[in-house]
N, C-alpha and C positions, 0 to 999 in steps of 0.2 A: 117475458116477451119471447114469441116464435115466431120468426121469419122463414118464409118459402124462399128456396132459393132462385125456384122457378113454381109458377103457381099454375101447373094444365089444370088445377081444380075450380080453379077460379073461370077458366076458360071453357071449360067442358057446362059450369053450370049458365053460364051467356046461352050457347046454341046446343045444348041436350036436348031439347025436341026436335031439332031440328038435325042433329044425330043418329040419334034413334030413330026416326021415321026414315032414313038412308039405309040406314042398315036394316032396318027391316023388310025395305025393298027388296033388299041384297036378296035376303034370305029366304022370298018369295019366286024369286027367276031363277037361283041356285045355281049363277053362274060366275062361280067363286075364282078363276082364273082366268085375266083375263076378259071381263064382263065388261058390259056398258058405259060403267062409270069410269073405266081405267081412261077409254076414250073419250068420253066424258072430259076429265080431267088432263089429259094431255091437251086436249083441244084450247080450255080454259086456261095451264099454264104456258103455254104457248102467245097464245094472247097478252096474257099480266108482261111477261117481258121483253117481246116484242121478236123474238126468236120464231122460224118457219115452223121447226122441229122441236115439240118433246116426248122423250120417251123414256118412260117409266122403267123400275127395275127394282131388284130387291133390296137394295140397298145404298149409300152413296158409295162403298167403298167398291161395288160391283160397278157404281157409273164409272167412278175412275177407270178400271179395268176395262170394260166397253170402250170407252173412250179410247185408250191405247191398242187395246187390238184392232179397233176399225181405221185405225193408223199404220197398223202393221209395224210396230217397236215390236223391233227385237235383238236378237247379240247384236252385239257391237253399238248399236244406240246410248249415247246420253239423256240421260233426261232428268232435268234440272227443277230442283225442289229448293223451296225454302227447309232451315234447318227446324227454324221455331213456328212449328206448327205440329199436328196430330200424324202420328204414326199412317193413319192411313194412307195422305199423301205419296209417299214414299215407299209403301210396303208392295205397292201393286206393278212398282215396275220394273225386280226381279223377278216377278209370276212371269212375265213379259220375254225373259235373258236380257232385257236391256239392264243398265246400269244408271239406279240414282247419283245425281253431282247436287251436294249441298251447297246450298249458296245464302249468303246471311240476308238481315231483313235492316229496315230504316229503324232508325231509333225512335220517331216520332210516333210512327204508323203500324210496326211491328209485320209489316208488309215489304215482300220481298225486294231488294234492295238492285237496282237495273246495274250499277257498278260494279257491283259482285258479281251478278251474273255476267257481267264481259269476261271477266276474268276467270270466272270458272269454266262459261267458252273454251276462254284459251287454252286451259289446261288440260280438257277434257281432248281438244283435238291432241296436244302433245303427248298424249297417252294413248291415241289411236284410237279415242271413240269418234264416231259421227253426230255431231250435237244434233239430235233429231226433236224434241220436243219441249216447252218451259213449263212450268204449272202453276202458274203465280196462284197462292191463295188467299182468298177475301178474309182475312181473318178477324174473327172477333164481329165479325158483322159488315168491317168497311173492304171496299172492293180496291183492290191492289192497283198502282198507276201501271195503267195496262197503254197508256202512248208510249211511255218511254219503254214498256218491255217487251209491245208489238216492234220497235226501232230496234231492237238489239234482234228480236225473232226473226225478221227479216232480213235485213242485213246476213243473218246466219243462214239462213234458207229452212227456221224453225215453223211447228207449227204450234200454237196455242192451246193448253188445256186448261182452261179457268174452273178453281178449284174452288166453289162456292158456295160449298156444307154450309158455311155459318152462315153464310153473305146475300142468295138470294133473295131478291129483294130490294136492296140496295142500289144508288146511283152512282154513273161514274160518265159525268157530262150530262149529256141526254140520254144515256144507254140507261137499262137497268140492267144488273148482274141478271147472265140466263142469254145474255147476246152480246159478250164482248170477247169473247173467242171464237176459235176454229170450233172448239167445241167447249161445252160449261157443265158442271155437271154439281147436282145436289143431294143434299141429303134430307128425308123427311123423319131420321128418327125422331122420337116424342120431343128430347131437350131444344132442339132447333128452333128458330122463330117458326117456321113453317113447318109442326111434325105432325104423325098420324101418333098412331094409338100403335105402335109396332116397328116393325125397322119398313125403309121404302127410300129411293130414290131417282133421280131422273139425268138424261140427258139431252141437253140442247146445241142442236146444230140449225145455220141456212143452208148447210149442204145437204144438196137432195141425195147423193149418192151415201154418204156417211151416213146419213139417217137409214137408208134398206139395209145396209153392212149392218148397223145396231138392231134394226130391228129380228135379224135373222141370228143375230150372235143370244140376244139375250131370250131365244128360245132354240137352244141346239145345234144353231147353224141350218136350221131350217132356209129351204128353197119354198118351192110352191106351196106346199106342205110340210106338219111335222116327219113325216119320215121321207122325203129327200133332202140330206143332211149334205149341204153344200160346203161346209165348211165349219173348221173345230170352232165349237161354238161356249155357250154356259147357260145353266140355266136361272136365270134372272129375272124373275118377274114380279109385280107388285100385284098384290093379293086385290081381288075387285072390292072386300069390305072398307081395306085401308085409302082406296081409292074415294069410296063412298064418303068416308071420315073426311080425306083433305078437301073435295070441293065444299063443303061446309065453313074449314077452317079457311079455306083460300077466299070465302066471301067476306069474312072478317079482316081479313091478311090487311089492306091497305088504314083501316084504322088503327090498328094493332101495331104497324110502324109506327104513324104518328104519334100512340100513347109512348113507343119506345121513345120518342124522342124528346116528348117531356119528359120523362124518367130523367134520361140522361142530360138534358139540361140542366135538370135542378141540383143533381149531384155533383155535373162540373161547378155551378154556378156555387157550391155549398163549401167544395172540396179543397178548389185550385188553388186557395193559399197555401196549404197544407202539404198538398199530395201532387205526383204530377200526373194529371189528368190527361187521358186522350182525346186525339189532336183528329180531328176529321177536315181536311185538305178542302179549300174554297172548290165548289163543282162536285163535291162527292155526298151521299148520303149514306150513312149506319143505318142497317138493320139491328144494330146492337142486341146482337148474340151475349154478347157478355159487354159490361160493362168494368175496365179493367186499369186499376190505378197502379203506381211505381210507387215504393216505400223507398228511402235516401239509404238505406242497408238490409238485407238478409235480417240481422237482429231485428232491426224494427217493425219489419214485416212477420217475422214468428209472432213477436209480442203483441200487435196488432188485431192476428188473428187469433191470437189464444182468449187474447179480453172480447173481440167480438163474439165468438163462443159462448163465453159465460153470460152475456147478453142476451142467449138465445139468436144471434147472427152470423148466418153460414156464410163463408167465403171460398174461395176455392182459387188454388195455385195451377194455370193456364199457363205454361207448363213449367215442370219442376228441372225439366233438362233439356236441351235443343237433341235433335234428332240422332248428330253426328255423335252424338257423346254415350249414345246408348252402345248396348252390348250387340243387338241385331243389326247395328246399321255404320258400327266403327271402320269399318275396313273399308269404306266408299270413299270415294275422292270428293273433295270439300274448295269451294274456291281456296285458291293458295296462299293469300295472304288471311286467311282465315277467318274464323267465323266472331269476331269478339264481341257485338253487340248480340246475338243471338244466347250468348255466352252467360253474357251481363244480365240482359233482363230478366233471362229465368230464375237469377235468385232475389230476383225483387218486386215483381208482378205479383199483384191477387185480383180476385174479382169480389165485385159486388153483388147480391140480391139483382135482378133486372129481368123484367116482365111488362108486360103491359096493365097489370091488372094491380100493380104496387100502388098502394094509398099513399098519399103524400104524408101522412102523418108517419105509416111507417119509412118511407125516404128521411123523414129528420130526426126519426132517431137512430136510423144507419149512422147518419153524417153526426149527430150530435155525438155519439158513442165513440166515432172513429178522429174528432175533435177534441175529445176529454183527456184521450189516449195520449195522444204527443204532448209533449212539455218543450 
């Protein structure tokens, strides 16, 4: 037995005609930066989540950075990250001279935790920074409680960067992730519920002014034109073929959830004796980006995944270390009663196989394999 851990092949062969006749388009008007479909595509994700503003870019981890410069972080700013999540979060806001404050996540939700962020607040002012921004991230697919961590943003006089790589897509009330900050920002590499065929990403604002600020930053700093450069800018733009690729996949996108969420029912429904399965919050919905159990030790989790292996069943450790504990990012201030479930779960988290296109028969022999295993 061979399980995909993610199957784009499975998905590519859905809408391949309908692929390929885009890009061929593309390749007919040869107007590869920048072309019709980028607008296209902004227009359309804009739409899907209810946001005024989106804008494309080469990356997610350039929207990050967009995002903060059209903010204007810089020295002396705070800005407040979970610890247990992806480097990139966190990497973009030395680029900035602001300073990352790690702040731990909920033990249910693996999403950032609004008490810790008081407290890292605090410490942050006692050390002479200015808490300028929060970045709560949708991790794993579900969207962060952004009432309780808009109440603390405010309160602080912060502004919102919802960090929605895994997450767009997903619900949080009546919102969809892509409209529940000042700004939202995604990522469309290939592994994502929502990727292209290459790296791409986007930014979502209702602020009209922050949207011109972006769209001048991720071509130079561009004023009227490319060459009156108004301001230091970067060059970030999402290529028009990959463009082409996502309105394809974005017409699939709302079924594509839904099969996510059979997936993920039938594994909580398979698992929850066993494992401790994730906990998605009454009012919220997963995009389940990953599908992501707790093992009751480190030991049991090696030995887990070494039998899943020999199964032919891939799994994968979402993350092996929380942020603060790396080498690049030790020396940053961390709420002060520390990070301890941030701590805890990385050495007991795995993920499962989760896609849209997983057959139910291969779902019971994940859970039947991952069943045989414990005694």
């Amino acid at each position: 037995m061979s399980i995909a851990f993610i199957d784009l092949a499975a998905q590519q062969s859905r809408i391949k005609d309908r692929i390929d006749a885009r890009i061929q388009t593309v390749l007919a008007h040869g107007k590869y930066i920048m072309g019709p479909e980028v607008k296209e595509l902004e227009a359309q994700l804009a739409a899907f989540c209810g946001a005024k503003h989106a804008l494309t870019c080469a990356n997610g981890t350039d929207a990050l950075q967009l995002a903060l410069m059209a903010l204007e972080v810089g020295a002396g700013d705070a800005v407040f990250c979970p610890s247990f999540t992806f480097a990139a979060t966190a990497e973009v806001v030395p680029v900035t001279g602001a300073t990352p404050v790690f702040v731990d996540v909920l033990e249910d939700s693996f999403n950032m935790d609004p008490e810790s962020l008081k407290r890292a607040v605090l410490h942050a002012r006692e050390l002479g920074l200015r808490p300028a921004v929060v970045i709560p991230v949708d991790l794993f697919g579900l969207p962060a409680d952004y009432n309780a961590i808009k109440d603390v943003a405010q309160n602080e006089g912060m502004k919102i960067i919802a960090d929605s790589a895994q997450g767009f897509g997903g619900r949080y009330g009546n919102s969809v992730t892509g409209a529940l900050g000042d700004l939202t920002t995604t990522s469309f590499f290939p592994a994502k519920p929502l990727g292209c065929y290459g790296d791409g990403g986007a930014v979502f604002t209702d602020d009209e002014s922050l949207a011109d600020v972006i769209r001048s930053l991720r071509m130079h700093g561009k004023g009227s034109d490319k060459y009156d450069n108004i301001r230091i800018g970067m060059n970030s733009r999402l290529d028009t073929i990959q463009a082409a690729i996502l309105l394809e996949k974005l017409a699939i996108y709302p079924d594509e959830i839904e099969r996510r969420q059979a997936v993920a029912a039938r594994y909580s429904d398979e698992l929850q004796d066993r494992f401790i399965t994730p906990v998605v919050p009454d009012g919220s919905r997963s995009v389940w980006a990953q599908y992501t159990l707790r093992a009751k030790s480190e030991a049991e989790r090696a030995e887990v995944q070494t039998r899943l292996k020999e199964r032919g069943i891939p799994s994968v450790v979402y993350y092996p270390a929380p942020l603060h504990r790396l080498s690049a990012y030790s020396r940053f201030p961390t709420d002060p009663k520390g990070l301890a479930v941030s701590e805890a779960i990385s050495k007991l988290v795995f993920s499962l196989p989760m896609h849209p296109y997983l057959e139910t028969c291969d779902i019971m022999d994940i859970c039947r394999a991952l069943l045989d295993q414990i005694t």
